[in-house]
C-alpha positions as a printed NumPy array, in Angstrom:
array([[ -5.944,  -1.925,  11.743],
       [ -6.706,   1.184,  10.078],
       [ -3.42 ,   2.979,  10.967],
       [ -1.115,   0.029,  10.721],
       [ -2.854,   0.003,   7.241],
       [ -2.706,   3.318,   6.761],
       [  0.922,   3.331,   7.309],
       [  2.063,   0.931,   4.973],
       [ -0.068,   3.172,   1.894],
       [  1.613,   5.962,   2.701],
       [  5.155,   4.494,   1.969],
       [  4.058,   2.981,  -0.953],
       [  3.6  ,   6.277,  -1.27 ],
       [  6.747,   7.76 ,  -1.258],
       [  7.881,   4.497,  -3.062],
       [  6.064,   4.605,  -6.066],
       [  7.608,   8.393,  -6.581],
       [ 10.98 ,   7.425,  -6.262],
       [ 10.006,   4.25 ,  -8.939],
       [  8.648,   7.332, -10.822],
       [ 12.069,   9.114, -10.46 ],
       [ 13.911,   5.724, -11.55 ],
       [ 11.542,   4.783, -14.678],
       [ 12.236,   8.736, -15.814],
       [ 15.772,   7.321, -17.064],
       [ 14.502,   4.802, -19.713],
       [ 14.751,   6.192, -23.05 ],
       [ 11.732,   3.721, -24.294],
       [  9.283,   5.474, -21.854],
       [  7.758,   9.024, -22.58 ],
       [  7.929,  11.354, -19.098],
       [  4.251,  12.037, -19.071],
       [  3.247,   8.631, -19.164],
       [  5.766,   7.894, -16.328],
       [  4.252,  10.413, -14.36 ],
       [  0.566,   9.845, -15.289],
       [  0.958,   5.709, -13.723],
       [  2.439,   7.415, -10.571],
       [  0.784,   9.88 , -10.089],
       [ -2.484,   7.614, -10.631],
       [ -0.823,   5.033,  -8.318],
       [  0.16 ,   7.442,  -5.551],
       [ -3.262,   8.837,  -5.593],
       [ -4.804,   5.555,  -5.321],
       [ -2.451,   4.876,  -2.211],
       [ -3.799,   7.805,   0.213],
       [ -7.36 ,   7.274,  -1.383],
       [ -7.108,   3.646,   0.101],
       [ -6.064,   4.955,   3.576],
       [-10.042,   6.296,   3.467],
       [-11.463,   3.196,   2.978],
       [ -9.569,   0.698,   4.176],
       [-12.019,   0.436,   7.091],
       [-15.02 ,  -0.139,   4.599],
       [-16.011,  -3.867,   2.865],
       [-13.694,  -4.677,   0.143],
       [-11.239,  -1.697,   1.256],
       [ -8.656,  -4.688,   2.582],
       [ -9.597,  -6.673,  -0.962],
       [ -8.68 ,  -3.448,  -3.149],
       [ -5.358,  -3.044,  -0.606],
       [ -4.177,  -6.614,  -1.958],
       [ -4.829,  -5.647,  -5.195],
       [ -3.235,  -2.59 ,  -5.11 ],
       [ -0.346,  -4.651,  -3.63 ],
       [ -0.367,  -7.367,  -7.068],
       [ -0.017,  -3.45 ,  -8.914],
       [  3.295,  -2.682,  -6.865],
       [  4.421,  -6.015,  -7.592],
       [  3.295,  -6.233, -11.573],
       [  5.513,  -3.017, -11.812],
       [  8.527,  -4.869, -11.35 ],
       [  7.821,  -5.148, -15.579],
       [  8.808,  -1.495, -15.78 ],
       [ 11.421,  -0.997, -12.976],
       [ 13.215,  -3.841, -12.094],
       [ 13.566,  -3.173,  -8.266],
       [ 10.245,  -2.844,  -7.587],
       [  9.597,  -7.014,  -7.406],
       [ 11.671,  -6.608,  -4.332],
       [ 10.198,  -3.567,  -3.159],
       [  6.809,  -4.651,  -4.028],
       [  7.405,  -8.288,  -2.256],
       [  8.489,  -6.457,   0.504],
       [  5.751,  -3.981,   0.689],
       [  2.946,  -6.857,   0.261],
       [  4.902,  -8.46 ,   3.234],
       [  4.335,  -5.242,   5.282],
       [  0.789,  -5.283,   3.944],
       [ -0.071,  -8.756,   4.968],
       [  1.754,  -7.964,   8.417],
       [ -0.809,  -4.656,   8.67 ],
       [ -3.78 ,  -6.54 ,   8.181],
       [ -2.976,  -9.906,  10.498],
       [ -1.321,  -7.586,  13.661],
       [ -4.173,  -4.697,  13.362],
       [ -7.028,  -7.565,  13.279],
       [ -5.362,  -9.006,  16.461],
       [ -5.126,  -5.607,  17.756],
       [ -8.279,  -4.635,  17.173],
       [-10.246,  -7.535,  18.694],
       [ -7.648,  -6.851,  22.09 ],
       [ -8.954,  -3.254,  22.226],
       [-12.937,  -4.424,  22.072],
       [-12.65 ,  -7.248,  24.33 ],
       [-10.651,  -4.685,  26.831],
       [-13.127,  -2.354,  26.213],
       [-16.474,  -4.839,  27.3  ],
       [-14.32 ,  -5.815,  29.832],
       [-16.202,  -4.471,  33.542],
       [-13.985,  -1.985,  35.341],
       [-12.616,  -3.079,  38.   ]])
């Protein structure tokens, strides 16, 4: 799960710099407060990858996903993006789970 997990945070990543890039072009919002959210938000992205594995590190991964979403307030595309992204998210968690519980059983299975 962990690098299924890990992989979606780390395009959020790279998303949430480009949003930076985007929300740079709206008069109404000062440059250093732009880049203060993003760079707060990309930090908290590769943070998670640590401690995704932990309790509550999946909880604090949906939250950070409601975040990606709620920033569709600021730059329009980013409800997509952030739909999208929480779709990968959801997909990260379910599939690395299921692939997680095939690598244990396989692994207290006897050799043959």
């Amino acid at each position: 799960m962990r690098t299924l997990c890990a992989s979606t945070l780390i395009g959020e990543f790279f998303v949430i710099g480009f949003a930076g890039l985007v929300a740079m072009k709206d008069p109404d919002l000062a440059m250093s407060t732009v880049w203060t959210v993003c760079g707060i938000g990309m930090l908290v992205s590769v943070l998670l990858c640590g401690v995704i594995t932990r309790p509550g590190g999946v909880a604090l991964g949906w939250v950070f996903q409601v975040a990606l979403i709620a920033s569709g307030f600021v730059v329009p595309m980013m409800w997509g993006l952030g739909l999208l992204f929480a779709a990968l998210w959801w997909a990260s968690v379910h599939y690395g789970r299921v692939i997680d519980a095939a690598k244990a059983a396989r692994a207290s299975a006897p050799a043959a």
